[in-house]
Every structure is written in structure tokens, then in C-alpha cells.
C-alpha positions in Angstrom: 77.9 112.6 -34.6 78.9 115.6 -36.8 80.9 118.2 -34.3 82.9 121.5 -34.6 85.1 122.4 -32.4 87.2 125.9 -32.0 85.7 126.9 -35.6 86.9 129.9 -37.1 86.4 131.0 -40.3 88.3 134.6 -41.5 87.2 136.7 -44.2 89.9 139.0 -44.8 90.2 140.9 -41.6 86.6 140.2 -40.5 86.1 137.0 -38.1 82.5 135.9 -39.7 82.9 132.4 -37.6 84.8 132.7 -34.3 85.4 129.6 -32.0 82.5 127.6 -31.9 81.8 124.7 -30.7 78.8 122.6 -32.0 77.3 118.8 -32.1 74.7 117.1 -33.3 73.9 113.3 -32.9 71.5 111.0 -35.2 68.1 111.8 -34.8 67.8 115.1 -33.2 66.9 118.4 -34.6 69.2 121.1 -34.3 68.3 124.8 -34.4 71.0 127.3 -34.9 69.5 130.9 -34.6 70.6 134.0 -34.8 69.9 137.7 -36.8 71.3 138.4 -40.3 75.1 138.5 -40.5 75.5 136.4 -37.2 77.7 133.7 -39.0 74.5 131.2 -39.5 75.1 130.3 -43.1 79.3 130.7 -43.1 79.2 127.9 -40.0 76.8 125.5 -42.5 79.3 126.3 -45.3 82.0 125.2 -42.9 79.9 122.1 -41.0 79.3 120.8 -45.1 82.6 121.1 -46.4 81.9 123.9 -48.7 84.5 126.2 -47.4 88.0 125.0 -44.9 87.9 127.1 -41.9 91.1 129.7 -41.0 91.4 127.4 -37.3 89.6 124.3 -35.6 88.2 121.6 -37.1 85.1 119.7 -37.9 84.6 115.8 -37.1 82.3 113.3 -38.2 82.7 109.8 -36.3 85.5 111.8 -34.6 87.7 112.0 -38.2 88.3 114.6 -39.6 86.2 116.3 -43.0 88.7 118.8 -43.0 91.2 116.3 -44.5 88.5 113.6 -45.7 85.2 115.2 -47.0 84.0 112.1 -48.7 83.2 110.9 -45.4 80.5 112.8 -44.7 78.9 114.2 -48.1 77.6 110.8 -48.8 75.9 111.1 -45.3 74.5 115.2 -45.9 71.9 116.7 -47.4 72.3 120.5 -48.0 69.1 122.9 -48.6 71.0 126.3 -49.0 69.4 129.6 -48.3 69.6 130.4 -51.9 66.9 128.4 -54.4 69.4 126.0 -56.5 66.6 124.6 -59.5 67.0 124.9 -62.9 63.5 126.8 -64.1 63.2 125.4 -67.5 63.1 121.7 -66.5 60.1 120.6 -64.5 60.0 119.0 -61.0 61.0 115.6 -61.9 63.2 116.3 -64.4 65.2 118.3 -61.8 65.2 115.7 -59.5 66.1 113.3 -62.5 69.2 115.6 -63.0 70.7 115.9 -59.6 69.9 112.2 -58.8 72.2 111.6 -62.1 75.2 113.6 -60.7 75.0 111.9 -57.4 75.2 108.7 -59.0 72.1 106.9 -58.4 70.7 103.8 -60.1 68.0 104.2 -62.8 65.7 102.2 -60.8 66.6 103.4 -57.5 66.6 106.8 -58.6 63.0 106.3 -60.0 61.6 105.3 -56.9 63.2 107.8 -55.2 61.9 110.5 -56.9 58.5 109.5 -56.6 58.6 109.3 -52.8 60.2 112.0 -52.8 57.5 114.1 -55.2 54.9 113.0 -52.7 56.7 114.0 -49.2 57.1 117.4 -50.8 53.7 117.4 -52.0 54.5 117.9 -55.7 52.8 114.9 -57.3 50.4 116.9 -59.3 52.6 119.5 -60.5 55.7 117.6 -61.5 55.7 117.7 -65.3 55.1 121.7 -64.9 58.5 123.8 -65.8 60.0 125.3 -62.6 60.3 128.7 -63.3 55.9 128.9 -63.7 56.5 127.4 -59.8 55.9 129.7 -56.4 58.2 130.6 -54.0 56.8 127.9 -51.7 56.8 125.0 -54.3 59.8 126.0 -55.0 61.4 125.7 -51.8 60.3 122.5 -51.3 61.1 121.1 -54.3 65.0 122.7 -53.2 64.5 120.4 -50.0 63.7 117.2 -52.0 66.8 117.7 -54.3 68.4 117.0 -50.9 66.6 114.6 -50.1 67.6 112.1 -52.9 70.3 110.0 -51.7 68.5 109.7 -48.5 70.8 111.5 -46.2 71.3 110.5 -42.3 72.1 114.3 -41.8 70.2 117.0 -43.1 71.3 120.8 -43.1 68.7 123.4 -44.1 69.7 127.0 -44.3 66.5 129.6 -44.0 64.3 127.1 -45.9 61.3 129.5 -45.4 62.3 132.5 -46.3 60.4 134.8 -48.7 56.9 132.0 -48.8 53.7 132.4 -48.1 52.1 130.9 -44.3 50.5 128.1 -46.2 53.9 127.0 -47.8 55.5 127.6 -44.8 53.2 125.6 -42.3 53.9 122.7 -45.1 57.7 122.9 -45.1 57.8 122.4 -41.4 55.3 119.6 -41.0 57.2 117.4 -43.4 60.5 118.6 -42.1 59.1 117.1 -38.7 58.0 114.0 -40.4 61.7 113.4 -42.1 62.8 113.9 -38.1 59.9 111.3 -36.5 59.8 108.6 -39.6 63.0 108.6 -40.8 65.4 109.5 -37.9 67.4 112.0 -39.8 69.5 114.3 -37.7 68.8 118.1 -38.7 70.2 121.6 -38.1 67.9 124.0 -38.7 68.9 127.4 -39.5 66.4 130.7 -38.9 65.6 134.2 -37.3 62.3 133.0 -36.6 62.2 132.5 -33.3 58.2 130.3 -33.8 59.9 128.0 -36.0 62.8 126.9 -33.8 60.3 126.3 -31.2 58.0 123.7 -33.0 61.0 122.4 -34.6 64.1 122.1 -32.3 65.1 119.6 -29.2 68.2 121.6 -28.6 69.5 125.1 -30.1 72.7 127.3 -30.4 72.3 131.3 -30.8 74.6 133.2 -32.6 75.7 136.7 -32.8 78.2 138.7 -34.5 79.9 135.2 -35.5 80.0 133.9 -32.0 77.7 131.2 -30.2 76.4 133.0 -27.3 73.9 130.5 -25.5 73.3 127.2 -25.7 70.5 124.5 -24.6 67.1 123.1 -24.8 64.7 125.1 -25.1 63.5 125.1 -21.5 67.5 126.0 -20.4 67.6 129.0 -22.8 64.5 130.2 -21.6 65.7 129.9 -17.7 68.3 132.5 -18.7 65.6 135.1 -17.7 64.1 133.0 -14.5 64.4 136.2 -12.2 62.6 138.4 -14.8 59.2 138.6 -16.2 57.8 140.1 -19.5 55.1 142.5 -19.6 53.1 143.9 -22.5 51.0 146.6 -21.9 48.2 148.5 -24.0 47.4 152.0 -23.8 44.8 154.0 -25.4 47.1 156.4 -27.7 50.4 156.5 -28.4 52.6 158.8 -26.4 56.2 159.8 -27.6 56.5 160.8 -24.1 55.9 158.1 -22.2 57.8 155.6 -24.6 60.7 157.6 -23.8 59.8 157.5 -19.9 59.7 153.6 -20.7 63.1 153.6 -22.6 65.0 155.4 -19.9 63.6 153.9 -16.9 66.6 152.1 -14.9 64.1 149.4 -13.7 62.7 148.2 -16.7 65.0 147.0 -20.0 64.4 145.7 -23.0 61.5 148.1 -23.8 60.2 147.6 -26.9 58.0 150.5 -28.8 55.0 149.3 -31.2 52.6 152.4 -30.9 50.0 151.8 -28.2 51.5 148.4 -27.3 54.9 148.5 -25.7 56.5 145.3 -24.2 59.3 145.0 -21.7 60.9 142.6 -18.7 61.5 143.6 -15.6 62.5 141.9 -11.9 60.0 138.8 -11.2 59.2 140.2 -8.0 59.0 144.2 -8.8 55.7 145.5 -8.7 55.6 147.2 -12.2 52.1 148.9 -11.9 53.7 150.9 -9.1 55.7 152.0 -11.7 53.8 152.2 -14.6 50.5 153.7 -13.0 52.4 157.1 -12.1 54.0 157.7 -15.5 50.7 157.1 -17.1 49.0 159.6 -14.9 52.3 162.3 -15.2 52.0 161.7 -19.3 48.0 161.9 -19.2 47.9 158.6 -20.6 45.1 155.9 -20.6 46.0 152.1 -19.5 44.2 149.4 -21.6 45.2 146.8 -20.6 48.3 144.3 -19.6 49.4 141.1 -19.7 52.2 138.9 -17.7 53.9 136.6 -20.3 56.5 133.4 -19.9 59.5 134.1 -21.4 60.1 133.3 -25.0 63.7 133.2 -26.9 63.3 136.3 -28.4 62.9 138.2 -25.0 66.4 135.6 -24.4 67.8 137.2 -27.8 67.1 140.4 -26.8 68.5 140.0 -23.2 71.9 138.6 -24.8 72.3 141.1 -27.3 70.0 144.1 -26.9 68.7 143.9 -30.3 65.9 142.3 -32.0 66.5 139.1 -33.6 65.5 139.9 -37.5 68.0 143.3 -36.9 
């Protein structure tokens, strides 16, 4: 089991990590989520060794990495946010060169990156020069350079970021398969909220460098039991009756998209008796509405007020 406890990582005067406490055991995916600047990628800098933290500590098989790295970087794979491939060598000559530096037998190493060329789905393009790659191969190609030493632990930081769908869909299917077939233990790092949920057994949310709920999915989703979330669809916009929305003291979390506007409100309030009168004051046509389950970003916005990809 890798776990942090009372992290805190300083920058300056600005707390970027402040005392978390985290865990993940073999075999189970982890999903750490949280908006741009929450503290995501400075806790995965921490949790891999890459930078000590200010206080706390982090423990793998209850020693600590602080003061012994080696015990765990044999056992991590790192995919970092940022693509780390060298353009002018192709796909296997890449893997050829990272394999190298982390010491792997010729023969071993051979296999390895064959295997490993055909999880990512790379086979056919492998003797093509990186930099003629797309964003998609080129994540995944990023994920199989972590891949090589056959981690028990996996860390991925934002693998999706900037790809198209298609790319996308095929990152997270094999990144489910590395989970099912191989039992490797994964935190997952995102703002998109879809992802964590196809992906995740358990998740931690951050915000402003602080972990602010924690669970399965079904117990983060509880946290708004007594409220439901309504979408509603009118027929034109109405600047007015947004506002009448915004300001209302029994609804929260309103959220404006021109003639569809979204909100929670008490599980047991009758919101057309609400909603009906303001359409008629602001002249306004009613479409259509819908009742919907909670999902973690109506959690995320009931923690913190603001939209998760702020």
C-alpha cells in the first residue's frame, strides 16, 4: 500500500499541498479529481518522489520514500501531464531508450516492448518518427514508456488531455485492461468528471490544495441525498429570469447555458411552484424539464461553488 499522510508541500508562501491524507492498495484504481491549480499534479510529484514535501510523510509497506525512494520507484510507473518522447526517434526506438536507462535485459526488454506496442495499439506505426505522431498516439505511447518495467503501481497525471474522443475512448479501455488483467494499482488524475466515473473504485477531490471529500463513488454522490438536480429548457433565453434563478434563496447551484439552465434544490420542494410563476412574471416559455441523479460535478459544485474545469 502506498499512503500519505499529513502531506504538505510549500511553495514559497503558497501551501500548493496542505495535509492530506491518501492510500491506495494493489489492485484498485484511484481517482484524484479536482480543477486546475487544486494541488493534483504537486501531490503525484510528492506520492513519486519527485519533489520532498515541507511536512508529513509518504509510506510504502509502511517505510518511509521520504528517506528511501528506491523502494518504491522500482514498483511506479509515472505518466506525467506533460508528453516526455523524444520526436526524432520512432516508437520503438523510444521505448528501446527508456527501457536502456532503467536497466533492462536485451531480451527482456525486447519482449517487453512488443507487448507493450500492442496494448497501446502502436504495432503498425512503430518504425514512424514521433514528432509525425498525434496527440493521441502520442499519449499513449507516453503511457507505455511507463509501462516497461512492469510496474505494480501506476500514476497517470491528465493522460487525456488535449486528444481527440477516439484517442481518448482508447486510453481508458486499455488503462481498464492494465487494472482487470494485470492487477496494477492506479491513481488516476483528471477534471473530467465522465472519466473518473468509468474508471475509479474510490476517489479523493481536491481544492485549493486540500482533499475535501472522500469515498466511492456512491458515498460522494450521497453528499447531496436531500437534494435533487433539475435541468430545465426554455424556449429563449432570458437575462432576466437567469438572474431570478441566480438569486433565488431556494435554489443553489444555478447554472446558466442560454435556454438550458440546471440547478439542485431540496428533494422534497416542489420547484414548478417555483419555477412556473417566474416564467409567467418574465414572459417566458417552459420546454421542458428533467429530474436527474446526482453526478460528482453537481458534488463539486456543492463543495466548492465553482465548476470543476474553473
Amino acid at each position: 500500500m502506498i499512503e500519505a499522510v499529513n502531506l504538505t508541500k510549500t511553495f514559497k508562501n503558497t501551501k500548493a499541498v496542505e495535509n492530506i491524507n491518501l492510500y491506495i492498495e494493489q489492485g484498485e484504481i484511484v481517482g484524484l479529481l479536482g480543477p486546475n491549480g487544486a494541488g493534483k499534479s504537486t501531490t503525484i510529484a510528492l506520492i513519486s518522489t519527485l519533489i520532498e514535501p515541507t511536512a508529513g510523510e509518504v509510506l510504502f509497506q509502511q517505510q518511509s520514500i521520504i528517506d528511501n525512494p528506491k523502494l518504491l520507484r522500482n514498483k511506479l510507473g509515472v505518466v506525467p501531464q506533460e508528453i516526455a518522447l523524444y520526436g526524432d526517434l520512432t516508437a520503438r526506438e523510444n521505448l528501446q531508450f527508456f527501457g536502456t536507462i532503467q536497466k533492462i535485459g536485451k531480451g527482456e526488454l525486447k519482449e517487453r516492448i512488443d507487448t507493450i506496442l500492442q496494448q497501446i495499439g502502436l504495432e503498425d506505426d512503430k518504425k514512424k518518427l514521433v514528432k509525425y505522431y498525434s496527440g493521441g498516439m502520442r499519449r499513449r505511447l507516453n503511457i507505455g514508456v511507463a509501462l516497461l518495467h512492469k510496474p505494480a503501481y501506476l500514476i497517470l497525471d491528465e493522460p487525456t488531455v488535449g486528444i481527440d474522443p477516439q484517442s481518448r475512448s482508447y486510453i481508458l479501455q486499455a488503462i481498464k485492461r492494465l487494472n482487470q488483467e494485470e492487477n496494477t494499482a492506479i491513481i488516476y488524475t483528471s477534471h473530467y468528471m465522465e472519466e473518473v466515473e468509468f474508471l475509479c473504485d474510490r476517489l479523493y477531490i481536491m481544492d485549493r490544495g486540500k482533499i475535501i471529500a472522500t469515498g466511492t463513488k456512491e458515498e460522494i454522490k450521497a453528499i447531496l441525498a436531500s437534494e435533487k438536480t433539475v435541468e430545465i429548457k426554455l424556449q429563449k433565453h432570458s437575462k432576466a429570469f437567469a438572474e431570478a434563478l441566480l438569486t433565488h434563496a431556494m435554489l443553489a447551484n444555478v447554472q446558466i447555458a442560454e435556454a438550458q439552465m440546471t440547478f439542485t434544490v431540496d428533494k422534497n420542494l416542489d420547484f414548478l411552484a417555483i419555477i412556473l410563476p417566474l416564467c409567467e412574471l418574465h414572459q417566458i416559455v417552459l420546454k421542458g424539464f428533467q429530474v436527474k441523479e446526482p453526478t460528482l460535478e453537481d458534488v463539486f459544485l456543492h463543495l466548492t461553488g465553482r465548476a470543476l474545469r474553473d
